[in-house]
N, C-alpha and C positions, 0 to 999 in steps of 0.2 A: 504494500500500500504506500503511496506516494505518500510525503507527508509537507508541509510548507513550514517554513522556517519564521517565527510567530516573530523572536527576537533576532536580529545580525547583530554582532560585535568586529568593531574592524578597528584594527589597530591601539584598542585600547590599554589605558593603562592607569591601575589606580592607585587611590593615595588621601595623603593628607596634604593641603598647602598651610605653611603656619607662616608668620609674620617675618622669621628670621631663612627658614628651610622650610622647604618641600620632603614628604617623607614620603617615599614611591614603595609600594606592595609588591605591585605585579605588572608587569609592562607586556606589547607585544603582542595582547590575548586576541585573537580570527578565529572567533567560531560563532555555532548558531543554536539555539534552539528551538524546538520543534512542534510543533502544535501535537496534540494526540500523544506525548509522551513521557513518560517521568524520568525527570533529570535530576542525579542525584549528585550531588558538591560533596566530594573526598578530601581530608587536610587532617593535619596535623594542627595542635594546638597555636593559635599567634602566625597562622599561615597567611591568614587574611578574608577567610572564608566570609565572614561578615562583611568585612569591607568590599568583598565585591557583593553581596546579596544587596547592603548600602546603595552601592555607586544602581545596579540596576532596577532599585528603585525607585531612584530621582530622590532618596534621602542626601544623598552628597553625588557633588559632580564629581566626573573623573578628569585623570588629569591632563590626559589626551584620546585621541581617538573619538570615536562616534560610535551610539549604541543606537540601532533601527528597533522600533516597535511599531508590528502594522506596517515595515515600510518608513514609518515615518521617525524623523530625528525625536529623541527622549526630551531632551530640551527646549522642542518646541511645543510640547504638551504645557498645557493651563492646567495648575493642581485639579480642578474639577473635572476636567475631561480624563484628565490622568485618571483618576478616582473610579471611571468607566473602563477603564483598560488593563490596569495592572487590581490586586488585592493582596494582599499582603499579611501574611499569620506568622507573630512573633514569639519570640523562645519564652517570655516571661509569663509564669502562669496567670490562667483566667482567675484574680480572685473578686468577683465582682457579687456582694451579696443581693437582695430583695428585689432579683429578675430574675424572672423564667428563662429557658430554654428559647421557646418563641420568641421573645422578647428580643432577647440578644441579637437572635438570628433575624428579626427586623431593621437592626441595626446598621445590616451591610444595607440596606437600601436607602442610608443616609446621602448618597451623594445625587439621589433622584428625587430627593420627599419636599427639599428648599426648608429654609429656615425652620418652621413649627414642627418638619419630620412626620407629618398624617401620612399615613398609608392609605392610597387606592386601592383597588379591584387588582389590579396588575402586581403591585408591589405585593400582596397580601397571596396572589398565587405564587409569587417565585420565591418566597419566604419557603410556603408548604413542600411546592418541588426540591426546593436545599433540605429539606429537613427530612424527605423521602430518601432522596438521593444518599444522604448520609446513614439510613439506618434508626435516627434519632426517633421515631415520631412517641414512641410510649415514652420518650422522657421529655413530651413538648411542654408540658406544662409545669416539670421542676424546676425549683430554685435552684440556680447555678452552683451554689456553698454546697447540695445536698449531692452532688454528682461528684464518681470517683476521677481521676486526672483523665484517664482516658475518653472518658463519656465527656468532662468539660473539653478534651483539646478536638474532639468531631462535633460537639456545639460549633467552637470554634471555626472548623472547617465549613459546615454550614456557614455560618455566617459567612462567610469569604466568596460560597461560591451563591450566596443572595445575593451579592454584590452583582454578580452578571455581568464578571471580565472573563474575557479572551488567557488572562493572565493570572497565575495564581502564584507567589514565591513563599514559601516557609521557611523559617528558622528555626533549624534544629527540632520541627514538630515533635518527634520521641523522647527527646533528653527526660523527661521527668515520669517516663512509665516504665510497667513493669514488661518482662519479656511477652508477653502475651499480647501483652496493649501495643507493641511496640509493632506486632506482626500485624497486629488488626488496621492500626492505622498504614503503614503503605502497602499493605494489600490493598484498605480503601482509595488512596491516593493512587494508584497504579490503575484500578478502577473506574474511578473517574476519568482520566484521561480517555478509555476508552469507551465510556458511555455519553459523555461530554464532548469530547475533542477538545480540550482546553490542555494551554501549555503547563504543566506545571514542574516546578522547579524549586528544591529544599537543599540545605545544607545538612549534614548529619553526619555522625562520629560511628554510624552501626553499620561498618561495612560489610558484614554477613547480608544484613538485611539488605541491603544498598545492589550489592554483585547478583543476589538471587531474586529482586522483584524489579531492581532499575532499566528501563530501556536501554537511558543513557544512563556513562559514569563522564565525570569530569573529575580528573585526580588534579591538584593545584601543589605544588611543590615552591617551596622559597627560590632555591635554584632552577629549575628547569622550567618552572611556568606552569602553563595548564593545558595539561594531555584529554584529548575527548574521545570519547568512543563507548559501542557498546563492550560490556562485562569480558565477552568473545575475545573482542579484537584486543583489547587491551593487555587480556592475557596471552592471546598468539602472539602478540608484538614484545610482549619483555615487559610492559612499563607497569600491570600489575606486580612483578615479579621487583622487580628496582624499586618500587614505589616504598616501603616499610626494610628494602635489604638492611640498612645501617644500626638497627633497631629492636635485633631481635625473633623477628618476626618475617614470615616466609611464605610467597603466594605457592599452594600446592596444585597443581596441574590438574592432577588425577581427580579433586574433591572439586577444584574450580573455587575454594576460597581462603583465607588466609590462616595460620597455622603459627602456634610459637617456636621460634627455631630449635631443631635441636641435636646435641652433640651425642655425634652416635658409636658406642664403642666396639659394635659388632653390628651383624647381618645377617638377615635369613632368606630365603625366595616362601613368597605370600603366593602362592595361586587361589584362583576363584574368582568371584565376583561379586556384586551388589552387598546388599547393607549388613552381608557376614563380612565378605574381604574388607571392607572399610572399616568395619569396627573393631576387626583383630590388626590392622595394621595400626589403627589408633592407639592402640594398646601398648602394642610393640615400642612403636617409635617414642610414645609420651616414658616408656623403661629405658631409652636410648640403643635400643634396635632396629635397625633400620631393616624396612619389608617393604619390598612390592617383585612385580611378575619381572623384574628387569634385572635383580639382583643375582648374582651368578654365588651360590652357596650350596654345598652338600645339605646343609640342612633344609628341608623343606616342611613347608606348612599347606596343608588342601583344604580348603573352607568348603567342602563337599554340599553341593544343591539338593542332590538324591537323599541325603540323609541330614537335614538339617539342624539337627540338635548338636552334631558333632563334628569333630576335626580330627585334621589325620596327622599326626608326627613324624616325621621321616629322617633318622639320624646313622650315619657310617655306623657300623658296628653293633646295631640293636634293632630288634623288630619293630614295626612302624605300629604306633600309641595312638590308639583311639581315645578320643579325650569331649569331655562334655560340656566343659567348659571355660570361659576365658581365662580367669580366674587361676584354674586349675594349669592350662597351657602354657599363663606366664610363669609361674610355680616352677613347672620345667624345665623351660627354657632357661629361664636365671639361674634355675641350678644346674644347669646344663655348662654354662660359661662359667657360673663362679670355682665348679668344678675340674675345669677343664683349664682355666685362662686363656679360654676364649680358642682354645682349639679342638676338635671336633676326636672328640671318643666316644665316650659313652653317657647315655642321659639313664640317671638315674629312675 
């Protein structure tokens, strides 16, 4: 599916100007996003991730370059037309007490209501359609105080898309939920996109979540800039793989997300597949064992499909160990090496 490119950035670059010095983030930025897709901002802490969510919301100008919206230059939008095109949901939580749900979610239709803010016939549908859209509608009529973070941050979301822009940007939406909440909100935002067509675009520190539901990723690096692409290409190309190298941490091919590095002081060949072979190599490697189908080792491990409760052990000098559990397999293997010093005789 064709998609149209909602925002162009050409030659931007952003920053601070202060009275004495100019304090520059990120220079050079040429890319677009997309109508119909969730784009998701990858950084490290003081990268700048704000400051460009900032500059592309006409919160601060940048400090060169041209940002297209619609086509048209960001700069030459009037706050109120803007208000029709971009919406904007920030990191700081909702604590707004003695309003409803609905209410709030009225609230994006402030840049159409003019001074008094009365809702029409119109306004009063696109309120209900946001509140559909998000799932919310049995919690239309609670107080905002009485809702858990997650339920207030898709209030939230409604309201954003009452607003009835083209454009939707979030900051850091997940920061303050729990893992569950964290999965429900950009499943919903990935959702949207495709029941909508609306661009949307969030900064976030949950790169599991990011690589597995984002159309795009945009990684931003102090040094190198900002690499764009989908999840795919970024890992066929290296730059999820470089992206965290200095730090510990290691993009894994095989899982397709990131992993804590680790020092490995032996080896085994892992055969099988699916969510046996992945969960015994997890195992392994978190002992500093390193296993997959590519490892050239007498010892072998079969995560057998035909017979799925068990594993099979395969070592020089001893008959091959049917074994039932992980548990139990790492049990032998470790005694296996601490026995041996890591040379292949015999497993206990």
């Amino acid at each position: 599916m064709n998609k149209t490119p909602t925002i162009i950035l050409r030659h931007l670059a952003i920053g601070y100007r202060g009275k004495h010095r100019t304090k520059t983030v990120a220079t050079g930025i040429d890319t677009a996003i997309y109508s119909g897709e969730l784009t998701c901002l990858l950084g490290t802490n003081g990268v700048g991730k704000s400051t460009l969510l900032r500059t592309l919301s006409a919160f601060q100008p940048p400090l060169e370059g041209e940002i297209l919206v619609q086509d048209k230059p960001l700069r030459k939008f009037k706050d109120k037309e803007l208000a029709t095109v971009i919406s904007v949901v920030l990191t700081e939580k909702c604590d707004i007490r003695n309003m409803t749900v609905r209410e709030l979610v009225g609230m994006g239709r402030s840049p159409y209501t003019g001074f008094w803010g009365k809702l029409g016939s119109e306004d009063h549908r696109l309120v209900e359609e946001a509140i559909d859209l998000v799932g919310i509608r049995p919690l239309a009529e609670r107080m905002l105080h009485t809702l858990s973070d997650g339920e207030r941050q898709k209030a939230m979301i409604a309201k954003a898309l009452a607003q009835h822009t083209p454009v939707i940007f979030l900051d850091e939406p997940t920061a303050f939920l729990d893992f569950p909440s964290k999965v429900d909100i950009m499943q919903l935002l990935h959702q949207l996109t495709r029941e909508t067509g609306k661009t949307i675009f969030l900064s976030t520190h949950d790169l599991e979540l990011a690589l597995q539901i984002a159309d795009k990723i945009w990684l931003m690096d102090r040094n190198k800039g900002i690499v764009t692409g989908t999840p795919e290409d970024l890992a066929l190309d290296g730059s999820l793989g470089s992206f965290f190298a200095s730090k510990g941490i290691a993009f894994d091919m095989e899982t397709g997300l990131f992993r804590i590095t680790n020092n490995y002081r032996c080896q085994v060949r892992l055969t099988g597949h699916g969510y046996k072979y992945s969960l015994v190599r997890k195992a392994l490697q978190r002992n500093g064992i390193l296993a997959n189908r590519n490892v050239e080792s007498a010892i072998t491990i079969e995560t057998r499909t035909e017979r799925p409760d068990t594993f099979l052990l395969q070592a020089p000098g001893t008959q091959s160990l049917t074994i039932s559990s992980i548990e139990t397999l790492l049990d032998k293997i470790l005694t296996f090496f601490q026995s041996t010093g890591n040379h292949e005789t015999h497993i206990p």
